[in-house]
N, C-alpha and C positions, 0 to 999 in steps of 0.2 A: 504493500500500500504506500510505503512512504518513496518507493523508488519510484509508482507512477505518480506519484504528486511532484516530485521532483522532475521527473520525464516533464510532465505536464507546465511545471514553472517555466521551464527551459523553455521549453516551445511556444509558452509567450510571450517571453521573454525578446526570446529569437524574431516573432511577431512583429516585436512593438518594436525592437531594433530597427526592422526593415521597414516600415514602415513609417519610423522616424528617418531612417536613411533618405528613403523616397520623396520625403517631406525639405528633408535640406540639399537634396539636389536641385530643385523645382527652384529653392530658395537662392542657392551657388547658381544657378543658370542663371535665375534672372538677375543677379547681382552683376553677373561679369557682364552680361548683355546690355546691362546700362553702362557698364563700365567703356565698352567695343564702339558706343554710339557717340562717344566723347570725338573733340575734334582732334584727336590724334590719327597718325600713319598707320594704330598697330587696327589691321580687321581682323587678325586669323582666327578665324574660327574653331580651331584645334588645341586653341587653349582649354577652351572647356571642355573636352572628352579628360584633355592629358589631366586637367586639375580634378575632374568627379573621378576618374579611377586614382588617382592618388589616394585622393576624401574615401574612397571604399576600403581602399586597404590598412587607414589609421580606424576606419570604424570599425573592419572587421577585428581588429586586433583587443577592443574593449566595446562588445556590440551593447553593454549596460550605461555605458555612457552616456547622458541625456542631452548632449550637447555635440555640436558638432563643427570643428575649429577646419580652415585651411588658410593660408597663404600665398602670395601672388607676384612675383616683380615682373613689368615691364616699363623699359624706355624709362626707367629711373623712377617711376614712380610705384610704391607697394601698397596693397591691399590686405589687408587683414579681414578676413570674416570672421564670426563667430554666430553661430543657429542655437540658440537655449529652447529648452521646451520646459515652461514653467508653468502650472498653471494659477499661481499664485498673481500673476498678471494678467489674468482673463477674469473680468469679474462676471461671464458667465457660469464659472466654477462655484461662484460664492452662494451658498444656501441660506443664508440669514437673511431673510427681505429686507430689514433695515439696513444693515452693510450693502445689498445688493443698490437698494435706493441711494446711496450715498455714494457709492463708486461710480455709479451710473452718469449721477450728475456730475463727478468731476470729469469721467471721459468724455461729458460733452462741453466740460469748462476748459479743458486742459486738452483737448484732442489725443485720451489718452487712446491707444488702440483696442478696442472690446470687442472685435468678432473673430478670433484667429490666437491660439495660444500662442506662437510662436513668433519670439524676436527675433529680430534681424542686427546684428550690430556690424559695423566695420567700421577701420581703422583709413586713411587713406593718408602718406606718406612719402615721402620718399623726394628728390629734389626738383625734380620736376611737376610737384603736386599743385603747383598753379597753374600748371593747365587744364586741367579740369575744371570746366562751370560748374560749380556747385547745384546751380540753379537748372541744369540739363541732368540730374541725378532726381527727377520726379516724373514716374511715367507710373499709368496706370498700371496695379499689382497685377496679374492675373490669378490672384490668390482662390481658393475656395472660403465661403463666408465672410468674405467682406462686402457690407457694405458700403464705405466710402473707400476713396481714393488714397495713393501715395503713403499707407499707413508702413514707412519703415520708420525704423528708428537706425539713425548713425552719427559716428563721432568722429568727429576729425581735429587734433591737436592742434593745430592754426586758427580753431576758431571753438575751442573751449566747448566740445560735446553737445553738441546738437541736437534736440528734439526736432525733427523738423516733419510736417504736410502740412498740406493746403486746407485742414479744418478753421472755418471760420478767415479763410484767403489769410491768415496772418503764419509767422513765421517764431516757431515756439522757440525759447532758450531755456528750456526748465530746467536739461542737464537729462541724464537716463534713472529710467524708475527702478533703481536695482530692487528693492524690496517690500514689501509692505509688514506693517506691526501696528495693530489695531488693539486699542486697549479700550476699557472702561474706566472712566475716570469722573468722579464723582465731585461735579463744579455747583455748587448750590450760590444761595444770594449771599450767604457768609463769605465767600471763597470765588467768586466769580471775579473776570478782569475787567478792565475799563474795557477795552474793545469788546467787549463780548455784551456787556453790559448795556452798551450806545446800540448794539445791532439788536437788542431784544428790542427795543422802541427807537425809532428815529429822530423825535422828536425830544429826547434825550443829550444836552450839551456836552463838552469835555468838561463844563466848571459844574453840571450837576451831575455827573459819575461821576468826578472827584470829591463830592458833598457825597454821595452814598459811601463812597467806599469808604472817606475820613469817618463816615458817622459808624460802618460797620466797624471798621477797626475799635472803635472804644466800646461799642453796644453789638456783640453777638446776638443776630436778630433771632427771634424765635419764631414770631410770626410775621408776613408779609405787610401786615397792617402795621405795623412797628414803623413802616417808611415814611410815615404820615410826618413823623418828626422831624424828617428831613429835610433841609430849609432848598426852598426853590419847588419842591418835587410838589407836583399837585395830586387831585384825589384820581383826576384821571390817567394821570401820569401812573401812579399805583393799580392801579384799573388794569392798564395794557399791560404793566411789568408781572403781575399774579398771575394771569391767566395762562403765564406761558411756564414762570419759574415759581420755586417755594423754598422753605428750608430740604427739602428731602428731593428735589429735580435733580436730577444730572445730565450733562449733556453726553455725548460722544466724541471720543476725542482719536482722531486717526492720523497713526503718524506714518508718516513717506520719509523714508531716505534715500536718497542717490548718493551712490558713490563712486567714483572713479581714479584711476592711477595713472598718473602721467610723472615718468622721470622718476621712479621709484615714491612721490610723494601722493599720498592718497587725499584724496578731495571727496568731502561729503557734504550734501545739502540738505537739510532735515525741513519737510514743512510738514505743519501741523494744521488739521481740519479741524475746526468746532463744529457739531453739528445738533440741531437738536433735531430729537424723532417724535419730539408732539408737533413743532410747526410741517417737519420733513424738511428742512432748510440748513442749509451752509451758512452761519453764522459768521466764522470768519476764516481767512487761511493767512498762515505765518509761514514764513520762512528766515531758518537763522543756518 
């Protein structure tokens, strides 16, 4: 029994290899393909048979590997690929509706990619890498499940790791989404920040969050109605701020970090989501 289950592991094991294998050729095709279309001398199409049978022979060698790397010079300038299959970046993996509703809206705030688990990164290098239009590296995916356009993600040392498509015609620098770490974090009116504070109600100044937060700091509120004493803040002003928060509310707090290495020094960008799940709204987003 336990040698067919092990037969059995293997073999989908082996499965999912090929399968992924299949997956980052289509990916390395289309990569070199934009690559071929640049205004250089080099067309030979025989790069890419010679680079995928390379790519098969480091896969077959660790066919568990979830990820799939190869390398590239021409005419002075180098390409780095790398194919990750994570699904930790598809938030159609995510089962929780509220994380689901809150990823959702950042991939439509932030153009993240949500129909396709599989990133694309490359590296572009090498001394003649300003020949390449950067702006000629956007051609329709011919991906399966994507809905929009141009969803890779790539980096290039010259110009500080690039998020880039055409979501919303703008041109994204957010940096790459290496990971996600979603916590619960427990922000009541005791403990909440001035930004957070100003976005439950609008109509809320910087000099009357400051007059709340001075007032919470010496009076741990207990109840909502306690704000009444707070100079500036009116009854209606307390009115919009209860209905959303209390002493026992929390909001959700999701944090992103991207991280990248360049020059042995690693660079990371942490931005943090407030989100509350009574409004369904994005409160605020930081980045330090």
């Amino acid at each position: 029994m336990i040698v067919l289950l092990a037969l059995l592991f293997s073999l989908g094991a082996i499965f999912y290899s090929l399968e992924a294998f299949k997956e980052a050729k289509n990916y390395y095709n289309y990569t070199l393909k934009l690559y071929l279309k640049q205004n250089l001398s080099v067309t030979n199409d025989s790069l890419i048979p010679i680079a995928l049978k390379k790519a098969q022979e480091v896969y077959q060698e660790n066919p568990y590997n979830p990820y799939y790397k190869e390398r590239i010079e021409v005419e002075g300038i180098n390409i780095k690929l790398l194919i990750k299959d994570d699904n930790k970046f598809n938030i159609n993996s995510i089962k929780n509706p509220i994380y689901f509703k809150v990823f959702k809206r950042l991939s439509e705030e932030f153009c993240m990619p949500k129909d396709f688990s599989y990133y694309v990164y490359y590296w572009i290098t090498g001394k003649n890498k300003d020949n390449i239009d950067i702006n000629m590296l956007t051609y329709e995916a011919p991906f399966k499940d994507m809905q929009s356009k141009e969803e890779i993600v790539y980096a290039t040392p010259y110009s500080n790791f690039l998020y880039k498509n055409n979501c919303h015609n703008k041109k994204r620098e957010k940096g790459i989404w290496y990971f996600l770490d979603t916590k619960n974090q427990s922000l009541n009116i005791n403990t909440i920040p001035i930004p957070i504070l100003k976005a439950l109600n609008k109509d809320i100044t910087n000099s009357m969050a400051k007059e709340i937060i001075d007032y919470i700091n010496l009076h741990p509120i207990k109840n909502i109605q306690d704000l009444v004493n707070v100079r500036g803040l009116s009854l209606d002003d307390i009115y919009k701020i209860q209905s959303i928060v209390s002493t026992k509310s929390s909001l959700e707090v999701i944090k992103i970090i991207s991280k990248t290495k360049m020059g042995g020094i690693t660079q990371r960008l942490t931005t943090k989501i407030y989100y509350s799940p009574i409004q369904n709204k994005i409160l605020g987003i930081y980045q330090y």
